[in-house]
C-alpha positions in Angstrom: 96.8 54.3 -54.1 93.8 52.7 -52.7 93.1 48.9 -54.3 89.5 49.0 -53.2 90.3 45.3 -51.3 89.4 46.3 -47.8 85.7 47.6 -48.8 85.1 44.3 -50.2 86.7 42.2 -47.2 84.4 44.5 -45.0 81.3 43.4 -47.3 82.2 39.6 -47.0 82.6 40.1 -43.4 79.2 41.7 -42.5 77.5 38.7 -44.8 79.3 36.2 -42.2 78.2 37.5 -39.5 74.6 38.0 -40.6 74.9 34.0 -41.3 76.3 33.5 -38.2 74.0 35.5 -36.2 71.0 33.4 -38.1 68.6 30.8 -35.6 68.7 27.2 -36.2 65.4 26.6 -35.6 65.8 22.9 -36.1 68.4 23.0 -33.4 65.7 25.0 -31.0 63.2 22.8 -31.8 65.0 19.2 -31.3 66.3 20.5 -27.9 62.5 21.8 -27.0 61.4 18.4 -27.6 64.1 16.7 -25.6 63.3 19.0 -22.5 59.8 18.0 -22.9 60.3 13.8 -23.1 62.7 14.5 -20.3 60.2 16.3 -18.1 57.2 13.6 -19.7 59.5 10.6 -18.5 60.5 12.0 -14.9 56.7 12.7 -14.5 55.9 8.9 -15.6 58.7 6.9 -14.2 60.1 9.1 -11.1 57.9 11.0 -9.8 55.0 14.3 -10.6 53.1 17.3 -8.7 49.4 16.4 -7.2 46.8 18.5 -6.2 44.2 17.9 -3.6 40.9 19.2 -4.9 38.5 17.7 -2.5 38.1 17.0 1.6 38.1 12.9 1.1 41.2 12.8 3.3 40.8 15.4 5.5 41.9 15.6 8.6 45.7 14.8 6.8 45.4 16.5 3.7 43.3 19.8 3.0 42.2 20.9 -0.2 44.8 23.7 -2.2 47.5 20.7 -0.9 50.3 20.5 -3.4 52.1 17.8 -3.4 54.6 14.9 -4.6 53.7 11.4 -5.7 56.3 8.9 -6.7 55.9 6.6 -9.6 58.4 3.8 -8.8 57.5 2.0 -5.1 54.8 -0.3 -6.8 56.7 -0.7 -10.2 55.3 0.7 -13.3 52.0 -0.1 -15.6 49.6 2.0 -18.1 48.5 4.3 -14.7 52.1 5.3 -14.4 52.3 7.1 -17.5 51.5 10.6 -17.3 48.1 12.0 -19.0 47.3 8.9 -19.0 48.6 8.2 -22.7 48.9 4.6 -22.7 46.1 2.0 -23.0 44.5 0.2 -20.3 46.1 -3.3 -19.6 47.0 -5.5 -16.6 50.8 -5.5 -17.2 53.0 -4.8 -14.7 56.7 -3.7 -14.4 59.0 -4.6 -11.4 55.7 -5.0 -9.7 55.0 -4.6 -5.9 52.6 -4.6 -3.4 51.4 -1.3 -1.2 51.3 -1.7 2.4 49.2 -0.6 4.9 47.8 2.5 5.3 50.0 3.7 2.2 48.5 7.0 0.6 47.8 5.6 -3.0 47.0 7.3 -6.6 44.2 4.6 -7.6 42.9 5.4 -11.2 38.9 5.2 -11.7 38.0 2.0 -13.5 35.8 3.7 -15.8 37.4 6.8 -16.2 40.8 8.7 -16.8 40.6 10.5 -13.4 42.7 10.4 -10.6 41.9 9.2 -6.8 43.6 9.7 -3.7 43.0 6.7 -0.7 44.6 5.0 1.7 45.2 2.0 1.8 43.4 -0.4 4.5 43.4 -3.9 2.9 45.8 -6.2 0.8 45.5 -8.6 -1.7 44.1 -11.5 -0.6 42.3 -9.7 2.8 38.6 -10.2 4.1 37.4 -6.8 4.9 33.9 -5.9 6.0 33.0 -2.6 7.4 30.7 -2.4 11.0 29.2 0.7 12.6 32.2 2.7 10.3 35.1 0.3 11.9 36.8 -2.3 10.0 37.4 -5.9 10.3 39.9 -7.0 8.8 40.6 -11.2 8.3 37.5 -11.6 11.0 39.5 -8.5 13.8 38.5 -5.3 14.5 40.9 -2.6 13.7 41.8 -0.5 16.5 40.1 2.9 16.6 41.0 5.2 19.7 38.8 8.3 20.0 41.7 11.6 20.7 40.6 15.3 21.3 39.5 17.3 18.3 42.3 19.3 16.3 41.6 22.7 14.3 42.6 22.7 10.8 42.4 25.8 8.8 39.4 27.8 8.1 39.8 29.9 4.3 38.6 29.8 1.4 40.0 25.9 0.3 38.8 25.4 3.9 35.2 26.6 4.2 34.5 23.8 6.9 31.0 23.3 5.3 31.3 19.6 4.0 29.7 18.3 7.5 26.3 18.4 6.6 24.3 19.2 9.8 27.3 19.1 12.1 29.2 22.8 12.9 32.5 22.6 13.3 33.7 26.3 12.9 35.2 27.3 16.2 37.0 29.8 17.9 41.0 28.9 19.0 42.5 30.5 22.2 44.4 33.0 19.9 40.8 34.6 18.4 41.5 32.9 14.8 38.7 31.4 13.7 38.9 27.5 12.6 37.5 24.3 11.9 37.5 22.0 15.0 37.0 18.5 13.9 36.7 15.4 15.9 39.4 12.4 15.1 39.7 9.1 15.9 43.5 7.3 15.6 43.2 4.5 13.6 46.1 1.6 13.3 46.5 -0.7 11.1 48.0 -4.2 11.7 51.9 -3.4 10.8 51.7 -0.2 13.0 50.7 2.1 10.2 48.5 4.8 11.9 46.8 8.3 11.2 44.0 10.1 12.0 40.4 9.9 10.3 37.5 11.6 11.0 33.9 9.7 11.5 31.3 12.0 12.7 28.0 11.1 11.4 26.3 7.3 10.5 25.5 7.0 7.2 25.0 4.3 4.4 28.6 3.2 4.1 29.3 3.1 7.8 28.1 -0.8 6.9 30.0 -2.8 4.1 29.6 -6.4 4.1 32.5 -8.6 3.8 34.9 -8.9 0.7 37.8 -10.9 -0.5 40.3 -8.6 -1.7 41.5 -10.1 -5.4 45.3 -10.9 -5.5 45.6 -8.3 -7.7 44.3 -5.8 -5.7 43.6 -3.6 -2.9 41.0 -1.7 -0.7 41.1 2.0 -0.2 39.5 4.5 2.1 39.4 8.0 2.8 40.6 9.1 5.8 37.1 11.5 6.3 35.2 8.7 5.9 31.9 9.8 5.8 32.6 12.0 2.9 34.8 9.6 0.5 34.0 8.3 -2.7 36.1 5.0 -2.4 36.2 1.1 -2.8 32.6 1.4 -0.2 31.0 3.1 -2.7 30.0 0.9 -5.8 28.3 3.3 -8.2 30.0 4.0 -11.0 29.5 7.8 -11.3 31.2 8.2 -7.8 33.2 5.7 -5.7 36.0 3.0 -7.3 33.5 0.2 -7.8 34.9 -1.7 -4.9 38.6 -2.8 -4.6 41.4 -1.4 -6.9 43.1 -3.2 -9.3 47.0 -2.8 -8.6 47.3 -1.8 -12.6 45.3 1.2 -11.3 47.7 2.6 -8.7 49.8 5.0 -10.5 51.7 6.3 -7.9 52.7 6.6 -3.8 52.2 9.9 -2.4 55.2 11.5 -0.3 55.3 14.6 1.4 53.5 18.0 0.9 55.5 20.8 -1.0 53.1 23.8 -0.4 49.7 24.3 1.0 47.6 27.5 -0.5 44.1 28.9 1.5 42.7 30.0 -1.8 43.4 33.3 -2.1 46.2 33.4 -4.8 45.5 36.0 -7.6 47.5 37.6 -10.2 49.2 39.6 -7.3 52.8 38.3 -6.9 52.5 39.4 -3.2 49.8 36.6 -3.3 52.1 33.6 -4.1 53.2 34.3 -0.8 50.7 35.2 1.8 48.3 32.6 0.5 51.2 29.7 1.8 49.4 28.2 4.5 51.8 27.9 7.7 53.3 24.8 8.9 52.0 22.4 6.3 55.4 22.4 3.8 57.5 19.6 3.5 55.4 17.3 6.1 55.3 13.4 5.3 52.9 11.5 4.2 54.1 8.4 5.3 52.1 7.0 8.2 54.3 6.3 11.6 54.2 3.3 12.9 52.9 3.0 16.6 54.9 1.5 19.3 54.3 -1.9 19.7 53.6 -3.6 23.3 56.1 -5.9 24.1 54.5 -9.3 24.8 57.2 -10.3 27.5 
């Protein structure tokens, strides 16, 4: 004769396992919020994504550029932390000093916005700009004219920013691309890149400066189309040289490059990658140096 006991077991069983089976939302939640202060604190302290949106350093880096920027080289301060979140101050954490021709982060002294420059004077420097070359301590930094080199010519690329100079051209494959002149500077540890200087304009001529100690000088590398420590008007260059509390960051090495036609399209994550440009350095080299015996 049936006692009626395993109905009820089977009853207390299907309770459990809808208990069981319920979300701890609390648990979600708390380990959401660690993911996030993890991914907030590598961004601030280790290192985050960049993206160039303008041609202030072309000819090395093109606009639709993705790429990495480290937070430790220079130590940490307020420019370091990501969004910007902490206050403005002038304190410094395991501080150090850029060198030159170092890609830098510098953060507008007016406003929460990120820069990117290069680097071309140190704390403590006289710098003065003549007929677009510098002098640096009182010596002209070496400038060598070297034949023109196509960059890409898309939609991040329309090759339009040269005012009355056209440099769309025609490669010996039939592409069509924008042919730009360079010049190679090098910079007095051997630090040396290309920049492009094609036109004379107001800030081909910057009269001479002592760089704070707590500072430094930055440049775009397309000179005459950079809003940098030249350019003292507060609505578009960095007011002059950069306070070292306001370099949040060294950039690295490019991850991806995109032309500008991504869409919705999956397919177009993938033929928008520009070629060759993933993975390459953004350290400078350092040029061979003539032996003196």
């Amino acid at each position: 004769m049936s006692t009626g006991s395993p109905a009820v077991n089977d009853i207390s069983k299907k309770k459990k396992d809808k208990t069981d089976d319920k979300v701890d939302w609390l648990a979600e939640i708390r380990g959401l919020a660690i993911m996030l202060l993890a991914v907030f604190a590598f961004h601030s302290f280790i290192a985050k994504p960049f993206y160039i949106p303008s041609e202030s350093m072309m000819p090395n880096l093109l606009v639709g550029d993705r790429l990495v920027v480290s937070k430790y080289p220079y130590g940490w301060n307020w420019s370091s932390i990501s969004f910007h979140l902490a206050p403005r101050s002038k304190w410094r954490l395991w501080a150090a000093t850029p060198e030159y021709g170092d890609i830098v982060i510098p953060v507008h002294p007016e406003r929460d916005e990120d820069y990117i420059k290069r680097v071309v004077a140190l704390p403590g420097d006289r710098i003065a700009v003549e007929n677009g070359q510098i002098i640096l301590n009182g010596t002209p930094v070496p400038q060598k004219v070297e034949p023109a080199i196509d960059l890409p010519l898309d939609a991040n690329s329309r090759c339009d920013g040269f005012d009355l100079d056209n440099f769309r051209a025609t490669d010996d494959a039939g592409k069509r691309v924008c042919r730009v002149p360079v010049m190679r500077e090098t910079m007095p540890n051997g630090a040396t890149y290309l920049i492009i200087d094609h036109e004379r304009q107001q800030l081909d001529n910057f009269a001479e400066i002592t760089v704070p100690d707590d500072a430094v000088f930055v440049m775009g590398d397309n000179r005459d189309h950079s809003a940098d420590s030249r350019e003292t008007i507060s609505d578009r260059g960095l007011l002059g040289p950069v306070p070292l509390a306001n370099i949040g960051g060294r950039a690295e090495f490019i991850t991806f490059s995109l032309d500008g036609t991504t869409t919705l399209n999956p397919i177009s994550w993938f033929t928008s990658l520009r070629d060759g440009r993933a993975w390459t350095t953004l350290r400078p080299p350092l040029a061979e140096r003539k032996s003196t015996q």
